[in-house]
VEXSE-395665 format. One record per residue (C-alpha): residue number from 1; residue in three letters; x, y, z negated. Coordinates in steps of 0.5 Angstrom, whole numbers, plus 500, padded with zeros to 3 digits. Each point is the difference from the previous one (the first is absolute). Layout:
N
NUM/ALA/X/Y/Z
...
This chain:
728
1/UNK/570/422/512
2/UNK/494/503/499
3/UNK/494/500/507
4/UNK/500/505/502
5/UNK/494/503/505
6/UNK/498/508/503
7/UNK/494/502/498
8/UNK/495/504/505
9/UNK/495/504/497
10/UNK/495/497/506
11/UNK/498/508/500
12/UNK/500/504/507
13/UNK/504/506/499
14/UNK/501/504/507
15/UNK/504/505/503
16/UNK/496/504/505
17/UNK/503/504/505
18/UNK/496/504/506
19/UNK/504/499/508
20/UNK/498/505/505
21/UNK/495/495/502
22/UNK/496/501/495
23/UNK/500/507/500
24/UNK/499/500/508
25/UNK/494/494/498
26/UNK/497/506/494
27/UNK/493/502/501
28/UNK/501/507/502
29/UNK/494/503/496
30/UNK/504/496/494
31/UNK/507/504/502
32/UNK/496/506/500
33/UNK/497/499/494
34/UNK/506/499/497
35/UNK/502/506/502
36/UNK/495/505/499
37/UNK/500/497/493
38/UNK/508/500/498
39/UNK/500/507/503
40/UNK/494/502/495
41/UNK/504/498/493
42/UNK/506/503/503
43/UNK/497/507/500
44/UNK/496/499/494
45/UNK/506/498/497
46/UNK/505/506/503
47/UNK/494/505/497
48/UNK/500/497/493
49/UNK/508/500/500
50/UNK/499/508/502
51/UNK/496/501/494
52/UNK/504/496/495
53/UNK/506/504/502
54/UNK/495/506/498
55/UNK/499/497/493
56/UNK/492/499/503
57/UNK/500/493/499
58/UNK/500/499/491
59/UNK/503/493/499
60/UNK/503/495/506
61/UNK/500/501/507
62/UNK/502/493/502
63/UNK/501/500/506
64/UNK/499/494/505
65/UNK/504/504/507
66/UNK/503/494/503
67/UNK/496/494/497
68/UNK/493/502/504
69/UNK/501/494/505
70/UNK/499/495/495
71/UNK/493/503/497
72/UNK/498/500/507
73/UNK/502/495/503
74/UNK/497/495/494
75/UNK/493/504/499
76/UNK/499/501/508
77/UNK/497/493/499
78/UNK/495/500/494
79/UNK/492/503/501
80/UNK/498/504/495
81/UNK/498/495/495
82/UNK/507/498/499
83/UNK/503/503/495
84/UNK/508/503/499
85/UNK/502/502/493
86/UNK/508/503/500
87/UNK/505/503/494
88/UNK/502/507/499
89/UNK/504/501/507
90/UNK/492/498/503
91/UNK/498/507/505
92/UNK/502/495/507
93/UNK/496/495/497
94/UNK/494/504/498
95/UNK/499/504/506
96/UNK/500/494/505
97/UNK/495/498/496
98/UNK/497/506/500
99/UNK/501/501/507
100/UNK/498/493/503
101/UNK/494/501/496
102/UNK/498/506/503
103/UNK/501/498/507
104/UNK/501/493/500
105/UNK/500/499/508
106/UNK/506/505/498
107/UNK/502/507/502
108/UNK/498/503/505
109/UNK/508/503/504
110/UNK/495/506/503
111/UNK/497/502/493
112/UNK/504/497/495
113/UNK/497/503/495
114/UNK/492/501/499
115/UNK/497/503/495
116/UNK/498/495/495
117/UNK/508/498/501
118/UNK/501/507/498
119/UNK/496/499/494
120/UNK/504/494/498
121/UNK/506/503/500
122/UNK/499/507/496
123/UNK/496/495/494
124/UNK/507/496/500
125/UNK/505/506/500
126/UNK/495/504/496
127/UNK/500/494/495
128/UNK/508/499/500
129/UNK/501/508/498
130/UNK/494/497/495
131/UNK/494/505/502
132/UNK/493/499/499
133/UNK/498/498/507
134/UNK/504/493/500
135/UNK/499/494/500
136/UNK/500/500/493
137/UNK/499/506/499
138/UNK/507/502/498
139/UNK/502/495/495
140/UNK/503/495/504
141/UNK/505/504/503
142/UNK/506/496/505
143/UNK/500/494/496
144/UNK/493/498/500
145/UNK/497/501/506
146/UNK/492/496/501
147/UNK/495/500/505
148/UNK/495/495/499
149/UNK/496/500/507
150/UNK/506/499/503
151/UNK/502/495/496
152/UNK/506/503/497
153/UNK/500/498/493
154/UNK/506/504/496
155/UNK/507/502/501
156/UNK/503/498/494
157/UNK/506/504/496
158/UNK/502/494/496
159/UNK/505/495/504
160/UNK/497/495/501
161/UNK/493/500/496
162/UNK/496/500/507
163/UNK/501/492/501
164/UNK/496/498/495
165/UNK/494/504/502
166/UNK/501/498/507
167/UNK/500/493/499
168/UNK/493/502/496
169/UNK/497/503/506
170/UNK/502/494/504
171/UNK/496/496/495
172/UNK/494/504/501
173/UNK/501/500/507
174/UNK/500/492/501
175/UNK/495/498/495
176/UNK/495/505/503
177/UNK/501/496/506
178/UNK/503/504/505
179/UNK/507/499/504
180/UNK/502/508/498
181/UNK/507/500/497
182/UNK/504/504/495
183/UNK/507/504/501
184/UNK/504/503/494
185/UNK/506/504/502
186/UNK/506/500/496
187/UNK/508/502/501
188/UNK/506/495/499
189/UNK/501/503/492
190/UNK/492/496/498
191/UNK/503/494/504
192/UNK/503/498/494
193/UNK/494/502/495
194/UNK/496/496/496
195/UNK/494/500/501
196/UNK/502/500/509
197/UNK/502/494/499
198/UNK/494/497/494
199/UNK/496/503/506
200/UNK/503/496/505
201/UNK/500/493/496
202/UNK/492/502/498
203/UNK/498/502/507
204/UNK/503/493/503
205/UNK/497/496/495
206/UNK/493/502/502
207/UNK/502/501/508
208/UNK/499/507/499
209/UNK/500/505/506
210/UNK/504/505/498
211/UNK/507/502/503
212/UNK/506/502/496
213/UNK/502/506/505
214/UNK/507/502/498
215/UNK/504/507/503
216/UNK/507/499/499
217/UNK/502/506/501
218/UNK/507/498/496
219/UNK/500/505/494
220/UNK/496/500/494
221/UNK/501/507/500
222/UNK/508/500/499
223/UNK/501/493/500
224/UNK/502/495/505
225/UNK/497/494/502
226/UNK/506/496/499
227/UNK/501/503/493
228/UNK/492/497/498
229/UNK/500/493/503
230/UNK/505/495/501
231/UNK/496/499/507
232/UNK/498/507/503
233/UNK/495/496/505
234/UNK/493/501/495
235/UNK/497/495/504
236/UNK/503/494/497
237/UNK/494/501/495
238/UNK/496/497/503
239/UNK/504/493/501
240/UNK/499/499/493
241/UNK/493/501/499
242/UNK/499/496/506
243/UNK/497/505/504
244/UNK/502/501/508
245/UNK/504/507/501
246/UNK/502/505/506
247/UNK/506/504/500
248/UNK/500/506/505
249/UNK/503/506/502
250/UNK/495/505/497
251/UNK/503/506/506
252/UNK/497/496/505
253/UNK/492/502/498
254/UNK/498/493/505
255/UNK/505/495/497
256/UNK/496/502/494
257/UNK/493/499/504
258/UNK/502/494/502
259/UNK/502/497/494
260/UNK/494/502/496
261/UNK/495/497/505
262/UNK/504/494/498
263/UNK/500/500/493
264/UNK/492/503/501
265/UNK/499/494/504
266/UNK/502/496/494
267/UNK/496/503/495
268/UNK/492/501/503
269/UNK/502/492/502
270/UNK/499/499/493
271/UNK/507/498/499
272/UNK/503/505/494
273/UNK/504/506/500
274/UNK/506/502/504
275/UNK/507/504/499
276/UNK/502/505/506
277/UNK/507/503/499
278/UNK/501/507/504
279/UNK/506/503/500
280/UNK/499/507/500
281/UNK/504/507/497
282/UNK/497/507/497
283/UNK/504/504/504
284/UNK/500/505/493
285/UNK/501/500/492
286/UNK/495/496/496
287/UNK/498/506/499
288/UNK/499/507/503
289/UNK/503/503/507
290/UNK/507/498/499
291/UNK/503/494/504
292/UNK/504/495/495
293/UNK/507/502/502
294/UNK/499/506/497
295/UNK/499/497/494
296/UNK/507/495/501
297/UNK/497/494/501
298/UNK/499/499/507
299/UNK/505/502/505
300/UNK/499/504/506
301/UNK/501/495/505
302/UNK/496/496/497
303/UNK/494/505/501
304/UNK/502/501/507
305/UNK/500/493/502
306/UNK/493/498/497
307/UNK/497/507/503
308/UNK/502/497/506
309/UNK/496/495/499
310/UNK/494/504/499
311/UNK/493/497/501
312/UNK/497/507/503
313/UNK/505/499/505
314/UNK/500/494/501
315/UNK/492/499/502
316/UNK/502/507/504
317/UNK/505/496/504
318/UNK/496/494/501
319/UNK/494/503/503
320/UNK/504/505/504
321/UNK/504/494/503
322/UNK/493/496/502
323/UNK/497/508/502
324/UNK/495/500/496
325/UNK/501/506/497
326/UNK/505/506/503
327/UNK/503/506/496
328/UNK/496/504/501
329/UNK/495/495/497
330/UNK/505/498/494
331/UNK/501/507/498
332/UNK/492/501/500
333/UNK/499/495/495
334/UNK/505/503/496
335/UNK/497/507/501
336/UNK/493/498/498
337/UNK/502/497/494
338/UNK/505/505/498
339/UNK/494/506/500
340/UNK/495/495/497
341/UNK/505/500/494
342/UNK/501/508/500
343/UNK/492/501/501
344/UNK/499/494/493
345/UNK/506/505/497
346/UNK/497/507/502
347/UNK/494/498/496
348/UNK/503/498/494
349/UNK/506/505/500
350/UNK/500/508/501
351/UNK/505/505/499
352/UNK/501/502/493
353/UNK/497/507/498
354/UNK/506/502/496
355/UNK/506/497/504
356/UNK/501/501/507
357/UNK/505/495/502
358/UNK/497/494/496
359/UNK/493/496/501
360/UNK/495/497/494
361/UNK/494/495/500
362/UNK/494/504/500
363/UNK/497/500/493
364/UNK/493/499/501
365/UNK/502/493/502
366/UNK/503/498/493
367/UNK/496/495/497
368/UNK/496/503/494
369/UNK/503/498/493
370/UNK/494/499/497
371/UNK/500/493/504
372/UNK/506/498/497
373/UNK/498/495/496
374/UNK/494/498/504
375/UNK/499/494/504
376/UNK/504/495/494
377/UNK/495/496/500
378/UNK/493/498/501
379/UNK/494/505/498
380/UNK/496/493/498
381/UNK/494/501/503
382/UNK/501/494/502
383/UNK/498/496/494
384/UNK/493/505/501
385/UNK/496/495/502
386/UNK/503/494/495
387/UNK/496/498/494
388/UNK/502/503/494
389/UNK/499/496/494
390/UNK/502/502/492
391/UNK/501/493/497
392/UNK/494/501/494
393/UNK/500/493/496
394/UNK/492/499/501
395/UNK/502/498/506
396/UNK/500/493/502
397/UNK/507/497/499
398/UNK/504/494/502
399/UNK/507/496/497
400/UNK/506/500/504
401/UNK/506/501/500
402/UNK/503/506/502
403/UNK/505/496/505
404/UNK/494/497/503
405/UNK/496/507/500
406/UNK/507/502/506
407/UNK/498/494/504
408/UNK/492/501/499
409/UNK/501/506/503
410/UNK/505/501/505
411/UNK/496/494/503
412/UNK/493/504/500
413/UNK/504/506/503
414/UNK/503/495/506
415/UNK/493/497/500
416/UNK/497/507/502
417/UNK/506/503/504
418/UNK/504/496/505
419/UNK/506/506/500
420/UNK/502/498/493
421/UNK/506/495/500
422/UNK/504/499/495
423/UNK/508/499/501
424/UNK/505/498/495
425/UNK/506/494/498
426/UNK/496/493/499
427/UNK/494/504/500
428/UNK/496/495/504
429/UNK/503/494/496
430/UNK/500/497/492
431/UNK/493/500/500
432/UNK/500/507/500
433/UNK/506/504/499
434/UNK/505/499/495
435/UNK/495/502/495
436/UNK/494/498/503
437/UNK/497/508/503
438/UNK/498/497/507
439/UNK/497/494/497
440/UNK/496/497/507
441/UNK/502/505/504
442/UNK/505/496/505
443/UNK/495/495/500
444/UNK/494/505/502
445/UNK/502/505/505
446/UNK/506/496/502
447/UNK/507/502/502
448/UNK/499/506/505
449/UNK/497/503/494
450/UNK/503/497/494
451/UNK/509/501/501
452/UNK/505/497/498
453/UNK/506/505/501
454/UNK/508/498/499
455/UNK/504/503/495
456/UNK/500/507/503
457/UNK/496/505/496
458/UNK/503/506/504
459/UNK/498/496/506
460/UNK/493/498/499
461/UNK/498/506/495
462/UNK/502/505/507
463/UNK/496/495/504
464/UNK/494/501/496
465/UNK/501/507/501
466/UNK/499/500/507
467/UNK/495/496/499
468/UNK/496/505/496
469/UNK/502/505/504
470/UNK/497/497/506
471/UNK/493/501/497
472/UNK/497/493/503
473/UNK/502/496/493
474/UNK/501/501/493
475/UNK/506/496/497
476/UNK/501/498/492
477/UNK/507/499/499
478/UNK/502/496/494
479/UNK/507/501/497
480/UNK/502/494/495
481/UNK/503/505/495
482/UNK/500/508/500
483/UNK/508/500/500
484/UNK/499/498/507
485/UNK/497/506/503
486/UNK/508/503/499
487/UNK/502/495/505
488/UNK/494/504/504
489/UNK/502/506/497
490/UNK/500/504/507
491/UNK/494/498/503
492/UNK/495/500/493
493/UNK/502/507/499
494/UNK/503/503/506
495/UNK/496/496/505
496/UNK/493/499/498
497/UNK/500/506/494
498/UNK/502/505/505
499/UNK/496/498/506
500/UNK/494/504/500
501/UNK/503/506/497
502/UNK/505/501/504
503/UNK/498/499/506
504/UNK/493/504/499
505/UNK/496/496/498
506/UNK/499/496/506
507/UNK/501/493/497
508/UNK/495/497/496
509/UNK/504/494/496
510/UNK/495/495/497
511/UNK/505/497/497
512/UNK/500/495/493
513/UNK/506/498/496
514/UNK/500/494/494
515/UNK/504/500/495
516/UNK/501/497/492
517/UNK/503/503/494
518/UNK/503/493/498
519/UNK/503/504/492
520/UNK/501/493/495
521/UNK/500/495/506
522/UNK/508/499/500
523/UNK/502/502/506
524/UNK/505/505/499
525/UNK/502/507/502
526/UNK/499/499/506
527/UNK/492/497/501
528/UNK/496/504/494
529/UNK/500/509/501
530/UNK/493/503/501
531/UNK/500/504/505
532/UNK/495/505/499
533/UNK/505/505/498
534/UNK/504/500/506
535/UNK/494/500/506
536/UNK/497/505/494
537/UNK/506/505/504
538/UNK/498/498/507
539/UNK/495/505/503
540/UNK/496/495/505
541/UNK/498/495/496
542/UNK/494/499/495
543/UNK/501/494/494
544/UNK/496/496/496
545/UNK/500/495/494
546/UNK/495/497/497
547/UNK/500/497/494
548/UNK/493/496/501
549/UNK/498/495/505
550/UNK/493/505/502
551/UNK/505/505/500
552/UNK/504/497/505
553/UNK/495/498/504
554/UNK/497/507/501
555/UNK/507/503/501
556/UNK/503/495/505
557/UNK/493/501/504
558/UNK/502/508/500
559/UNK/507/499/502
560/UNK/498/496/506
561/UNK/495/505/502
562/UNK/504/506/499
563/UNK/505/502/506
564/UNK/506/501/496
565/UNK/505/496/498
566/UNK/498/497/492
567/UNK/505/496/496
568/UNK/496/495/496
569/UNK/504/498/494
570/UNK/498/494/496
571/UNK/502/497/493
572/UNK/503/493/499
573/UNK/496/500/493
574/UNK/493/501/503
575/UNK/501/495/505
576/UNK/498/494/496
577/UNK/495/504/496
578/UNK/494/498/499
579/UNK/494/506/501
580/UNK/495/502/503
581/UNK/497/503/507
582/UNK/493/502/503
583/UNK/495/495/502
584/UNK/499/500/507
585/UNK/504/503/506
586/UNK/506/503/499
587/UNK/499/506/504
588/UNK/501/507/496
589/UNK/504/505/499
590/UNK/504/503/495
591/UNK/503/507/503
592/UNK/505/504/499
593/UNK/499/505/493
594/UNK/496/494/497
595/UNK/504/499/493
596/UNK/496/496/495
597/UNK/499/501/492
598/UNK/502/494/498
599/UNK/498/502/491
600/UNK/499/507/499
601/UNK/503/504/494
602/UNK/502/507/497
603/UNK/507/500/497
604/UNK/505/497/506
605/UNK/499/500/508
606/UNK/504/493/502
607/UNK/500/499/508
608/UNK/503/494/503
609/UNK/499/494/505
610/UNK/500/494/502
611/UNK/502/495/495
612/UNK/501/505/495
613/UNK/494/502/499
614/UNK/499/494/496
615/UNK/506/501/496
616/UNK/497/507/498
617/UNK/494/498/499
618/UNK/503/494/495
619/UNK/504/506/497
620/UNK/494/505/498
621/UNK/497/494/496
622/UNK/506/499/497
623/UNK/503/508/498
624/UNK/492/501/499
625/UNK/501/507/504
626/UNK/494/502/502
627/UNK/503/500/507
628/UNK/496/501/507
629/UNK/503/496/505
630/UNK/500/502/508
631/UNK/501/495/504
632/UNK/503/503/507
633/UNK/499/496/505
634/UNK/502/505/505
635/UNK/508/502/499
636/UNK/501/504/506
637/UNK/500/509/500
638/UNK/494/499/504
639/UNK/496/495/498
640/UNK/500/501/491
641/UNK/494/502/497
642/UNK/502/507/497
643/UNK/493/501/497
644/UNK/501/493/496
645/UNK/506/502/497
646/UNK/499/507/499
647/UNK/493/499/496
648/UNK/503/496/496
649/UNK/507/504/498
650/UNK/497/506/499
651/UNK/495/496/495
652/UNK/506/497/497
653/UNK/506/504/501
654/UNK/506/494/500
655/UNK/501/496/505
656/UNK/503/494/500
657/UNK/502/495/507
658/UNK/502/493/500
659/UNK/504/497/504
660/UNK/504/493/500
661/UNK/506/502/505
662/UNK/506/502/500
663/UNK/501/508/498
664/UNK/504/502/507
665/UNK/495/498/505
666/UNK/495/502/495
667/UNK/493/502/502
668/UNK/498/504/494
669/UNK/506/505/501
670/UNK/497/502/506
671/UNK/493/500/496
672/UNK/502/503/494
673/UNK/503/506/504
674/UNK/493/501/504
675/UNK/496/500/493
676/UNK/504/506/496
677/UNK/500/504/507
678/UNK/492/499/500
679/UNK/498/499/493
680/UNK/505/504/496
681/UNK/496/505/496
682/UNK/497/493/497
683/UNK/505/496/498
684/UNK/502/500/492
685/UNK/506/497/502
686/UNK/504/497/506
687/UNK/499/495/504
688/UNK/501/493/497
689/UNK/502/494/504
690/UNK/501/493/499
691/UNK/504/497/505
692/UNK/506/494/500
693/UNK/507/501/499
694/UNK/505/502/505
695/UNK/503/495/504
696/UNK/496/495/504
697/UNK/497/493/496
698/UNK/504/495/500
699/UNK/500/492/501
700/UNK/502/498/492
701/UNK/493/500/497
702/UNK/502/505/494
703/UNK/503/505/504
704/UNK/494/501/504
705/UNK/496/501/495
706/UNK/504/506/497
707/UNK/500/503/507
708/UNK/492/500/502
709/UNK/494/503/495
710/UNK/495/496/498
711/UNK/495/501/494
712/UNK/505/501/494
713/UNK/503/506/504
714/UNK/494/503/501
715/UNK/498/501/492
716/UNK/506/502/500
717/UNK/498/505/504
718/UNK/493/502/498
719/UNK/505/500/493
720/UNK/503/506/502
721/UNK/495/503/503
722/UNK/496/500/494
723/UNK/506/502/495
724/UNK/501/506/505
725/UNK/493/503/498
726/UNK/500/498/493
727/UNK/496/494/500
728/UNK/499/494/495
């Protein structure tokens, strides 16, 4: 017979639970903090409630009536500084916040709502009906609910997409030297998701102080518990990541105090990340002013039991019992609090003109239209002060080659600005990656600024984000192949793409993301896509590709000074290219809108990037096509020089564009499009565009050859195009 030993993951995993010593032991002012704070989220969320069952509220009204005593018992500890990031049932935790920052010695019973409290809770009611005034000027509505100076980073729609970010901010908030913490909020249904649990693993591996907060409310949406997990207590996480967790009751506001000063306690000590389990329930749907019975999923019973069990009414009880407040000053807090959300509303509602029985959102408080789009991304002024160079050939030169030239300068960068870091897999081992880009680095600047990560793009890219939109550090994120971003998919484009406009343009994201087409190397379907197609649709984000080392320094010194997030795409086929940089210090810039002639002509405008180029290059030569050939460099809605390229088509009137990747996620579909919409009149013929097939390469040798473009493609290309027009 086999041995056979029980194991123990050696990690704390506690159950809290208060007595009435506890209670009877309680700061007073802390009691009525609680109090006065529960009863502020209780009232503002009855008025929102009211105005959705009028059809004033467009989108979600998640309300979080029942859950309060979680968000304030967990948020009572923290200063300002510290930082809390919910999901898409996130006003609770948002207003404690608010609340804790405005008055942070807590409200006053007597005067619960001063005027500047006032203020904070028309902006955030004003923001959910999507108005100008709010926090986001309407834009985020009740899913993206952020504060900055409050220290309230963002609610987030997408279940689960916070955790990465919070982890961020828990980086940002250790290398800076500081003992504040993170919270990130998430329900029972996200405690299943990815990239909660990569964030887990992350945060534990580098001992972050960031707390996995999960509100267990025991439906995702209509969906028991029970039904999501073979283990309903979502704290059992944590064990396996190694990181100490509480489960409490979230109806008892102090019991989650309690817990979350130990688990506080833990990470300002420098000792990692906790997770703190609170049971709670939303005494209504998902969505809207109707409780879940109405619905079928819940029974009436059960809605009674647990409104019995009600935290407003339960710190109500508990200071009554030790005389710390009377009836009457019980239904004063209530009165106060119920006219503030009636003075916040009259000022965003009045009666409307054309019916009596029916109110609507004052008009003059919509956001104006023209400022739809506005916000997408930085101005550049930025780069203003940057040298610019153009690259003329007179200039003194220097060989290298192009994979060094990524090294060279992101090593002078790092030299010059102690926020740049650079995290991604084996980044600081091999000598410099698994193609040498950060060659020096680790040994330079050392592990805190050159960072390894675990197999988790989700997780480290999310983290960089929060990074990034910290604002103390400018994190350069390397993802070994493009196909990867995919595993990462919610945070690339839902996270950091949509940060700044979403929610109003608060949030500078200096952000840089490393990738390589690896087209003709054997790696497979899996390893080889051009992503400039598919982030071409992402509003947010800007994309270069260079196709020359010089290039690539003066790109990548623009990327790294912009406040948005940039995809810099390399290619496997340049690395090891022998070519030429200037001479000197590696500080100028190429901006946005900065395209390059690389050989003028009169008969056909070619426009590609990256390695391409060369192939068009050699193809010109070949057909004898008296081509001009635009060299891009810039890829994204934003940042293309439309000036180059319209010069040129209307001197040529036929375009050409070159491309090696598969024809679906193809780049010069959404370019070809652009162009006859701009330049239509000028065109003698269609659009034409070289691209590889169908399907993604393959492994074998021969078939991945047939799937990407190269030089034979081209003249294939610049032969139709000349057949078009009639030429010889």
């Amino acid at each position: 017979m086999p041995r056979r030993q029980r194991l123990d993951t050696g990690v704390d995993w506690i159950e809290l639970t208060t007595t009435p010593e506890d209670w009877a032991e309680a700061d007073p002012a802390l009691l009525r903090t609680m109090l006065g704070q529960i009863q502020l989220i209780r009232s503002f969320e009855e008025a929102l409630l009211e105005l959705a069952g009028e059809g004033l509220v467009h989108g979600p009204a998640h309300s979080s009536i029942g859950q309060e005593g979680g968000a304030v018992g967990s948020i009572l500890g923290l200063s300002s500084e510290d930082t809390v990031s919910g999901s898409h049932r996130g006003h609770h935790q948002f207003l404690a916040k608010a609340i804790g920052h405005i008055a942070p010695d807590g409200p006053d019973l007597e005067h619960l709502v001063p005027g500047e409290l006032q203020a904070v809770l028309q902006r955030t009611l004003a923001e959910i009906l999507g108005l100008a005034q709010g926090f986001s000027g309407g834009r985020g509505g009740s899913m993206h609910l952020q504060w900055l100076e409050a220290g309230a980073l963002g609610t987030n729609a997408i279940v689960g997409g916070g955790a990465p970010m919070a982890a961020g901010s828990a980086w940002a908030h250790r290398r800076s030297g500081t003992d504040r913490v993170s919270i990130n909020y998430f329900g029972d249904g996200s405690s299943q998701i990815g990239s909660v649990l990569e964030s887990m693993n992350l945060a534990a591996v580098w001992k972050l102080p960031v707390a996995y907060f999960i509100e267990n409310n025991l439906y995702a949406v209509s969906t028991h518990a029970d039904e999501a997990s073979a283990d309903p207590r979502f704290s059992v996480r944590g064990q396996g990541f190694g990181i100490p967790s509480w489960r409490v009751d979230g109806m008892d506001p102090l019991a989650v105090y309690l817990a979350t000063q130990e688990a506080e306690a833990r990470m300002r000590s420098g000792e990692g990340p906790a997770v703190i389990e609170a049971e709670v329930y939303r005494f209504f749907h998902q969505n809207g002013p109707f409780p879940g019975s109405a619905f079928g999923y819940r029974a009436k019973q059960e809605e009674q039991a647990w409104r019995e069990r009600d935290p407003l009414a339960r710190v109500a009880s508990e200071l009554r019992r030790r005389e710390l407040v009377d009836d009457e000053g019980i239904d004063s807090v209530r009165r106060q609090a119920e006219a503030a959300m009636a003075a916040a509303v009259a000022e965003l509602v009045e009666q409307d003109p054309g019916d009596s029985e029916r109110r609507r959102i004052r008009p003059d408080l919509w956001p104006d239209p023209k400022n739809v789009d506005a916000g997408i991304r930085s101005t550049g002024e930025e780069l203003r002060d940057l040298r610019e160079r153009d690259l003329e050939p007179a200039e003194d030169w220097r060989d290298v080659k192009f994979v060094d030239a990524v090294a060279e300068v992101m090593d002078r960068r790092m030299g010059e600005d102690e926020r740049i870091i650079v995290m991604g897999e084996d980044v600081h081992h091999l000598g410099g990656g698994t193609n040498g880009a950060t060659k020096g680095l680790a040994k330079r600047y050392g592990a805190d600024r050159v960072i390894g990560t675990p197999i988790s793009e989700n997780a480290f890219f999310g983290l960089a984000t929060g990074v990034a939109t910290d604002g103390r550090f400018r994190p350069v994120v390397e993802f070994m192949y493009p196909d990867f971003m995919w595993v990462a998919a919610d945070q690339v484009f839902n996270q950091a793409g949509k940060i700044r406009h979403m929610f109003g343009d608060n949030n500078a994201v200096p952000l840089v993301l490393r990738t390589k087409v690896a087209m003709g190397s054997g790696y497979g379907s899996q390893h080889l896509m051009d992503p400039a197609g598919i982030f071409a649709t992402q509003a947010g984000w800007r994309i270069v590709a260079p196709s020359t080392a010089a290039d690539y320094v003066g790109l990548m010194n623009a990327a790294l000074a912009l406040e948005d997030p940039v995809l810099v795409i390399e290619h496997v086929d340049l690395y090891g290219k022998k070519d030429r940089i200037p001479d000197g210090e590696l500080d100028y810039v190429l901006p946005p809108g900065r395209a390059a002639v690389r050989r003028p002509g009169e008969e056909v405008t070619v426009i590609s990037y990256l390695s391409m180029v060369a192939h068009a290059a050699e193809a010109i030569e070949q057909t004898g096509v008296d081509a001009e050939l635009i060299d891009l460099r810039w890829l994204d809605r934003a940042s293309l020089d439309w000036d180059t390229i319209g010069e040129s088509i209307r001197k040529t009137n036929n375009v050409l564009i070159v491309e090696q990747g598969a024809r679906g996620t193809s780049y010069g579909g959404w370019l070809a499009d652009e162009i006859q919409r701009r330049y239509f009149d000028w065109l003698d013929q269609p659009v034409e565009r070289v691209t590889g097939g169908e399907a993604s390469p393959s492994i074998s040798k021969v078939l991945e050859r047939a799937a990407i473009a190269q030089t034979e493609e081209v003249v294939d290309g610049l032969e139709r195009v000349r057949r078009a027009w009639g030429g010889q």
